[in-house]
C-alpha positions as CSV (number, residue, x, y, z in Angstrom):
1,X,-11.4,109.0,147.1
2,X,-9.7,110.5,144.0
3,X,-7.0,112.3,145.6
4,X,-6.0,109.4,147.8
5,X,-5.5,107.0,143.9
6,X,-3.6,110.0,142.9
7,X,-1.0,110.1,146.0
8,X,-0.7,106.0,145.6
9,X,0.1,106.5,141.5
10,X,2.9,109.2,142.2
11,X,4.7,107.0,145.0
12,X,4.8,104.3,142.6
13,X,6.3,105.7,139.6
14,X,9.9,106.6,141.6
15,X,10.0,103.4,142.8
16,X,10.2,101.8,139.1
17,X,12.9,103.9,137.9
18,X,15.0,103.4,140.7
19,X,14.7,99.7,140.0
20,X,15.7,100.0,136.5
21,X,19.0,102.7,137.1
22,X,19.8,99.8,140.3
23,X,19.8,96.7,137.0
24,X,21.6,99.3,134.8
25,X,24.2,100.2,137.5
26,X,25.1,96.5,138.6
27,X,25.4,95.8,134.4
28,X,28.1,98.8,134.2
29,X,29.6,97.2,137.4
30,X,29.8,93.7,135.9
31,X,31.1,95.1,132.4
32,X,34.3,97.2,133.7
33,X,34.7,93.8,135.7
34,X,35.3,91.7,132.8
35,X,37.3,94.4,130.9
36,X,39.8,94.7,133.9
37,X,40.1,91.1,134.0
38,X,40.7,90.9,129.9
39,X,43.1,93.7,130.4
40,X,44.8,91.8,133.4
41,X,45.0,89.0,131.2
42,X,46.3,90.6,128.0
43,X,48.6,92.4,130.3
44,X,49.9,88.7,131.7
45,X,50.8,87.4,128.2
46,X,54.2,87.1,126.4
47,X,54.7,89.1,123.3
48,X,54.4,87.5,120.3
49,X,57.7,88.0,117.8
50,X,58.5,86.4,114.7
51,X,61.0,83.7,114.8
52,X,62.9,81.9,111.5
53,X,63.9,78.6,112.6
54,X,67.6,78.2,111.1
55,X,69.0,75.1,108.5
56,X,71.8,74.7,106.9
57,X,72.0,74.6,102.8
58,X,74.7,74.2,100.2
59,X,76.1,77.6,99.0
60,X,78.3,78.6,96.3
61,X,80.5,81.2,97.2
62,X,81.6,83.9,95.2
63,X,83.1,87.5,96.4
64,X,82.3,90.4,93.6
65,X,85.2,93.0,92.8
66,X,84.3,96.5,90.8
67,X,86.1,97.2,87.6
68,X,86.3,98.8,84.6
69,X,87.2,97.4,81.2
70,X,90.2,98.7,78.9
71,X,91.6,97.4,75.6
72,X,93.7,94.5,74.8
73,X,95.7,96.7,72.5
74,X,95.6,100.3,71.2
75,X,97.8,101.9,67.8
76,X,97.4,105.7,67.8
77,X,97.4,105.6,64.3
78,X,100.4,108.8,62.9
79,X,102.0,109.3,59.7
80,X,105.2,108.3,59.2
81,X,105.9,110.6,56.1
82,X,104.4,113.8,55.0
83,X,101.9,114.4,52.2
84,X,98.6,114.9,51.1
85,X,95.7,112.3,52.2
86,X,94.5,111.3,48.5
87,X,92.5,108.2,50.0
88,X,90.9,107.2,53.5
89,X,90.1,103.4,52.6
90,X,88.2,102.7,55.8
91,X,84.6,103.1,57.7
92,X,84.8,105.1,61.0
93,X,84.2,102.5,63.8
94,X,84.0,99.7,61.5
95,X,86.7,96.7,62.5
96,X,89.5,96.3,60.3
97,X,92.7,93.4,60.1
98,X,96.4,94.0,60.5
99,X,97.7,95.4,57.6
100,X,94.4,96.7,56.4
101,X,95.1,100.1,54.8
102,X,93.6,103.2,56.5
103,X,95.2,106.4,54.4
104,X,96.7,106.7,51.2
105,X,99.4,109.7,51.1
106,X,100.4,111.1,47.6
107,X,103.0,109.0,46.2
108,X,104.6,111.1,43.5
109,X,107.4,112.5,45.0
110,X,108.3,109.3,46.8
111,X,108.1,107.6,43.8
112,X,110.2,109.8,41.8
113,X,112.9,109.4,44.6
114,X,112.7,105.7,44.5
115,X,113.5,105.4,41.0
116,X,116.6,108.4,41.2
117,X,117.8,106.0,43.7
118,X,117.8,103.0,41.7
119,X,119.1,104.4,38.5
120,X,122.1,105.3,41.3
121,X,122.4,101.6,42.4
122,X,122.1,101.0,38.8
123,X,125.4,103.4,38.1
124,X,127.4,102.4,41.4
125,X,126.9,98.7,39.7
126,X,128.0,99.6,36.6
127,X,131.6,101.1,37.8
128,X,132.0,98.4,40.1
129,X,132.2,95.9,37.4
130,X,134.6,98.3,35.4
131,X,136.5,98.9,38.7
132,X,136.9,94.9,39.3
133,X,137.8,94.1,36.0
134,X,140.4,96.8,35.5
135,X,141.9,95.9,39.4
136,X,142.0,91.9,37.5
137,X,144.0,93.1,34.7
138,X,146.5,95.3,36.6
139,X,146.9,92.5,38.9
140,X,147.8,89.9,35.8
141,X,150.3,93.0,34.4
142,X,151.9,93.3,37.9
143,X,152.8,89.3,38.4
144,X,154.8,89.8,34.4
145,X,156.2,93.2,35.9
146,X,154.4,95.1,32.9
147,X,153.0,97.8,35.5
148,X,154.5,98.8,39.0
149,X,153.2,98.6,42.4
150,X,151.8,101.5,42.3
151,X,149.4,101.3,39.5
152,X,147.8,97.9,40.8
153,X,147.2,99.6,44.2
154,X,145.7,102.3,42.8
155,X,143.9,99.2,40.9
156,X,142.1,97.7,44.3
157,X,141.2,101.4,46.0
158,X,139.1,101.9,42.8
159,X,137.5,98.8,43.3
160,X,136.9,99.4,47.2
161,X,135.5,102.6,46.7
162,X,132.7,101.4,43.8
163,X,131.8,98.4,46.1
164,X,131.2,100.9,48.9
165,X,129.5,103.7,46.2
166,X,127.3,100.5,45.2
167,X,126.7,99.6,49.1
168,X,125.6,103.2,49.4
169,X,123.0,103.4,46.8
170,X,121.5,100.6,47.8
171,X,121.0,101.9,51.2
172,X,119.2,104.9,49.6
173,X,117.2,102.6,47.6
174,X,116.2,101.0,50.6
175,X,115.2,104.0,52.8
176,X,113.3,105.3,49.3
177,X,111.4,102.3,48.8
178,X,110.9,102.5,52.8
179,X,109.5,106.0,52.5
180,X,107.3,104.9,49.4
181,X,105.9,102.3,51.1
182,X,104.8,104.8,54.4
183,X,103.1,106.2,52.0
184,X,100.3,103.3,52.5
185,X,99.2,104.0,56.2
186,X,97.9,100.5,57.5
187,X,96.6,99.4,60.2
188,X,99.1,97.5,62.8
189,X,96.7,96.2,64.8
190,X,93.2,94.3,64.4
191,X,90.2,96.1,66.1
192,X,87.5,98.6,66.1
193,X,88.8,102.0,64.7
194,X,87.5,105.3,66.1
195,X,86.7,108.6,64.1
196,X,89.4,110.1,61.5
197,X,90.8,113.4,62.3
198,X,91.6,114.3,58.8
199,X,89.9,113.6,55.6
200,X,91.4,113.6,51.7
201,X,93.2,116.6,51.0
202,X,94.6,117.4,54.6
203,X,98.2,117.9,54.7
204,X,100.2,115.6,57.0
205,X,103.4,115.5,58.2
206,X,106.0,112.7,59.9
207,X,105.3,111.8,63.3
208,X,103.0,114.6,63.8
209,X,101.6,115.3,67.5
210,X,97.9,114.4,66.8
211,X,97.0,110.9,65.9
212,X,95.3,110.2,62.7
213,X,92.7,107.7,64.4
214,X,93.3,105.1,67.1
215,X,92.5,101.3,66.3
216,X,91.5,99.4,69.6
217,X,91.8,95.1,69.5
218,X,88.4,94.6,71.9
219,X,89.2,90.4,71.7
220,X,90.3,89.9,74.2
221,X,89.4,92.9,76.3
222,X,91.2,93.6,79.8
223,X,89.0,94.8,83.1
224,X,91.1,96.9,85.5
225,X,90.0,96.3,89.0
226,X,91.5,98.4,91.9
227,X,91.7,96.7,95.1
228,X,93.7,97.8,98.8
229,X,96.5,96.1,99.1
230,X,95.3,94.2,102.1
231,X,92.2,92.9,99.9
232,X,94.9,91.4,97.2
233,X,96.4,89.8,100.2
234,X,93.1,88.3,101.1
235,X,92.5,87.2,97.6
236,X,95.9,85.6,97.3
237,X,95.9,83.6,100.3
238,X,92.3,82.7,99.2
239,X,94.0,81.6,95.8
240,X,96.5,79.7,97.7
241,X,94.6,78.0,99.9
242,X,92.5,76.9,96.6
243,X,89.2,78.3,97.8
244,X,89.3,80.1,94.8
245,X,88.5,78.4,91.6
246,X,92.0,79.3,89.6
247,X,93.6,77.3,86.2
248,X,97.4,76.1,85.7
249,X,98.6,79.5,85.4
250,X,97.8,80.3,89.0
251,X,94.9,82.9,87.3
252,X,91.7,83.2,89.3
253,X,88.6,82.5,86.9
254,X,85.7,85.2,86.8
255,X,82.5,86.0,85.9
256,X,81.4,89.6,85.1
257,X,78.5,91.0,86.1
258,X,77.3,93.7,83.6
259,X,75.6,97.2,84.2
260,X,72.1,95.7,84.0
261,X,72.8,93.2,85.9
262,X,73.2,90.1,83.1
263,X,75.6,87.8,83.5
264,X,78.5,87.7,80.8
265,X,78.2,84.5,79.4
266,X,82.8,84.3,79.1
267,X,84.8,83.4,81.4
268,X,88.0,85.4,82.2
269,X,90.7,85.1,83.9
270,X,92.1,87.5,87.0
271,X,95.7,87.5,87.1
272,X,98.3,88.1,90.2
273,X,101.1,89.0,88.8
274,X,103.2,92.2,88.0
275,X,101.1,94.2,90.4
276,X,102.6,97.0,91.9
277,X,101.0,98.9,95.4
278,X,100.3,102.9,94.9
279,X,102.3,104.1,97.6
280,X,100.1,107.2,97.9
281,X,96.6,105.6,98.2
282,X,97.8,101.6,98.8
283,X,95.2,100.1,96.1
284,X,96.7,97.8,93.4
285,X,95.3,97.5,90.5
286,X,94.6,93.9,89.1
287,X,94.2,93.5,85.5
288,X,91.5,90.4,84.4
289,X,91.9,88.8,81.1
290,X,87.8,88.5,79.0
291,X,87.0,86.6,75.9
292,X,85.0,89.1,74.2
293,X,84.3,87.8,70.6
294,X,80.7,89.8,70.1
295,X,82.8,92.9,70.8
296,X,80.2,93.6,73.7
297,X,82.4,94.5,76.1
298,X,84.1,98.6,75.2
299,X,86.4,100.2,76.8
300,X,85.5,102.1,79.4
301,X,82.9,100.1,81.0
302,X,81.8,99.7,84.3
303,X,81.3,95.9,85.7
304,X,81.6,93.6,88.6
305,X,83.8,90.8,88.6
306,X,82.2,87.6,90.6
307,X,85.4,85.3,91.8
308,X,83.7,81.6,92.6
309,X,85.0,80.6,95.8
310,X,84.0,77.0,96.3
311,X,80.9,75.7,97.8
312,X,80.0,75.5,101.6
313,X,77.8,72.8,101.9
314,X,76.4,73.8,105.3
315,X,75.7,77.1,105.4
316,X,73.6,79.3,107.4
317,X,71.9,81.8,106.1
318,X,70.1,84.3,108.2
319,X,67.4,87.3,107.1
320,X,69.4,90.8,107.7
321,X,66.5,91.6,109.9
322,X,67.2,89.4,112.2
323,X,71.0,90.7,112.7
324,X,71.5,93.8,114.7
325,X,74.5,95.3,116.3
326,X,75.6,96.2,119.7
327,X,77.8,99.2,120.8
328,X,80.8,98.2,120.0
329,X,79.5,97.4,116.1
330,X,79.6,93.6,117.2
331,X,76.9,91.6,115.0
332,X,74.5,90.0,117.8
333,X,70.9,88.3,117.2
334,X,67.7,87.5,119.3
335,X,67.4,83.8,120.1
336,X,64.2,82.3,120.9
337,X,64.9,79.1,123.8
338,X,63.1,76.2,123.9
339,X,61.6,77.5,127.7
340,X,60.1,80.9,125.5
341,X,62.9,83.2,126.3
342,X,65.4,85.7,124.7
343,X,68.7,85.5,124.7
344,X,71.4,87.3,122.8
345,X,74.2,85.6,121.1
346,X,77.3,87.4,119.8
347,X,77.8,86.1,116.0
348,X,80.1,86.2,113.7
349,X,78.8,87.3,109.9
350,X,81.1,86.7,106.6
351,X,79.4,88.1,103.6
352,X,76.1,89.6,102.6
353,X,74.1,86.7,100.3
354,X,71.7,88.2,98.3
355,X,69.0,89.7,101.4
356,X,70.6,87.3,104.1
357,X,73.9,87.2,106.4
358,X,76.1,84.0,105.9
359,X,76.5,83.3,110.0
360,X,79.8,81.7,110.6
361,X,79.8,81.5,114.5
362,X,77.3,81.9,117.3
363,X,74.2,79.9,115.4
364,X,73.6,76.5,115.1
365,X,70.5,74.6,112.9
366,X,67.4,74.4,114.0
367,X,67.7,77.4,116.4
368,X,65.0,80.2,116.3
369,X,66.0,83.8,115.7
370,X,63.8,86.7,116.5
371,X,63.3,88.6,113.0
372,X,60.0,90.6,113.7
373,X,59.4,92.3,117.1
374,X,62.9,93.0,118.5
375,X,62.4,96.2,119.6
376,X,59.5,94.9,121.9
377,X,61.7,92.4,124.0
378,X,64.6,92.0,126.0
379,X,67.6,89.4,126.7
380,X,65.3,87.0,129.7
381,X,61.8,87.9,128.6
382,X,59.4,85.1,127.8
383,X,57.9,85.6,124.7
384,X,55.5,83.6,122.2
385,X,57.5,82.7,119.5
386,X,55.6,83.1,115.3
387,X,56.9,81.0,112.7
388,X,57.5,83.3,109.7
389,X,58.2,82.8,105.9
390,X,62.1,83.2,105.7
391,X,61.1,84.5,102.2
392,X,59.2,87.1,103.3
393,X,61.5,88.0,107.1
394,X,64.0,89.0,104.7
395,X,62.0,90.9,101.7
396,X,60.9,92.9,105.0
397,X,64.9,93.8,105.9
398,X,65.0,95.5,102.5
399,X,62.2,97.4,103.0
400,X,63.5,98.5,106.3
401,X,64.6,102.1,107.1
402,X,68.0,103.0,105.4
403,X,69.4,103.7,109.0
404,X,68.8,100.4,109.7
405,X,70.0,99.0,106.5
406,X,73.3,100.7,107.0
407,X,74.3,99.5,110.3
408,X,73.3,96.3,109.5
409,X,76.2,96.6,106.3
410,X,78.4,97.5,108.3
């Protein structure tokens, strides 16, 4: 009896298992089932992209021209007589008035020639009156025939030639008194003066070759800002048609934009006129007109010069990301239609606004453009349209790649 338990125990035990790999098989079966029909299903759905749904806002336009700032006025300052420097009367870079005096040059000799020459206007004086007084009394001798002709002729040349001896010295009284007064360099100019290239003691000559200092009037200061030709055109046409902001002297009025990006708080004024185009390269270079009474602005500066240009009140702004560009270098965007699909519209773009294009043509308000997810859809495709944070679409297109960046500038 114990062999036949045994044999029913071991027929048993196979029968189990394949029960439990049959339940394990059919849960495999029904599992790949449901992940074919998810993947079917996933497969089935339209792409989701990121959409900014376009409105129009009032914009003040501006266009921003690069420049450099020069002075108002500069006076190389040179001696006009030669000497020894006694004095320098001034601080290096310090400002100083018109008329203010800079070098003092050793006056003795200048001096001494001043007073030889009016001791000789003093003598040329002195035999003009006798000359005038003896051509009277040969003239009253000559009308009672006391004297001849002769003598009162002789009479008047005397007196012509004192009067000119007298005209004379006075002329080299004048030049001595002009040459003892060069002896006081001042300043010609108001402004900031730069470093002296002599001290007390140097010896100097007239009209030497290298400049004493330089004094440079800052208030106002100019800003030099080279432009092509056909950009002035732009900018006068601009200024004609009054789209630029401009005062009765048909100047444009600017704003400048310094190196770290502060705004000058003066207004200047970009002028028009007297330009002339570099036939070599074809820029012009306009000259702007800056208040600059805290002396902030010095020569040799680099700003940007913001011209206003009116206000649009309905403009459109759209996220760089969501501009692209075809083959040709045409500026085109992804619309999203009301049905879910893609289409692409030609645009047209006029200026960069801080991270955005302003879109002149091709958009309208309210319409949805693709800005995240381009890549993944064509022109036809449905697609599930995300609203997303205009904010944010177009902090992303300045963290985009530089390649992309750069076509999108273009």
């Amino acid at each position: 009896m114990t062999p036949a338990v045994g044999t029913s125990s071991l027929s048993i035990l196979p029968l189990a298992r394949i029960a439990t790999l049959s339940l394990a098989l059919g849960a495999s079966v029904l599992a790949g089932c449901d992940e074919s029909r998810s993947a079917v299903n996933d497969a089935a759905k339209p792409p989701e992209v990121g959409v900014v749904t376009l409105a129009t806002q009032p914009l003040a336009l501006s266009t921003e021209l690069s420049g450099r700032t020069s002075a108002y006025m500069v006076a190389q300052i040179r001696p006009q007589v030669g000497g020894i420097i006694q004095q320098r009367a001034f601080t290096e870079g310090a400002l100083v008035k018109a008329g203010e005096l800079l070098y003092q040059i050793d006056p003795a000799s200048y001096r001494a020639a001043h007073a030889s020459a009016k001791a000789s206007v003093a003598r040329a004086e002195a035999t003009l009156n006798a000359a005038r007084l003896k051509a009277r009394r040969q003239a009253e001798l000559l009308a009672i025939e006391a004297i001849s002709k002769q003598d009162e002729e002789d009479a008047q040349a005397s007196l012509q030639q004192a009067e000119a001896d007298l005209a004379s010295a006075r002329a080299a009284l004048a030049t001595a008194s002009i040459d003892l007064e060069r002896t006081r360099i001042t300043s010609p100019i108001g402004g900031r003066i730069e470093a002296s290239s002599v001290t007390p003691g140097a010896l100097v000559t007239a009209n030497q070759e290298t400049a004493l200092t330089t004094v440079q009037q800052l208030d106002p200061i100019y800003v030099d800002i080279p432009q092509s030709s056909a950009e002035v055109l732009q900018l006068r046409k601009a200024l004609a048609a009054g789209t630029l902001q401009s005062d009765a002297d048909n100047a444009a009025r600017i704003r400048l934009i310094l190196e770290d990006d502060s705004v000058y708080p003066h207004e200047g004024k970009l002028q028009f006129s007297g330009v002339t185009v570099n036939t070599g390269t074809g820029a012009v270079t306009l000259r702007a007109l800056v208040p600059n009474p805290e002396r902030l602005l010095l020569p040799g500066m680099y700003v940007r010069a913001r011209l206003e240009k009116g206000t649009d009140p309905a403009a459109l702004l759209v996220p760089q990301q969501g501009i692209g560009r075809d083959n040709a270098g045409r500026p085109t965007a992804l619309v999203v239609l009301a049905d879910g699909k893609v289409e692409k519209r030609n645009v047209t773009v006029a200026e960069v606004v801080g991270q955005n294009w302003r879109v002149t043509g091709g958009l309208a308000a309210g319409e949805k453009v693709i800005v995240e997810g381009s890549t993944k859809v064509t022109p036809g495709q449905t697609v599930q349209a995300v609203a997303v944070d205009p904010r944010a679409a177009a902090g992303q297109a300045t963290r985009g790649t530089p390649a992309k960046n750069a076509a999108a500038a273009d």
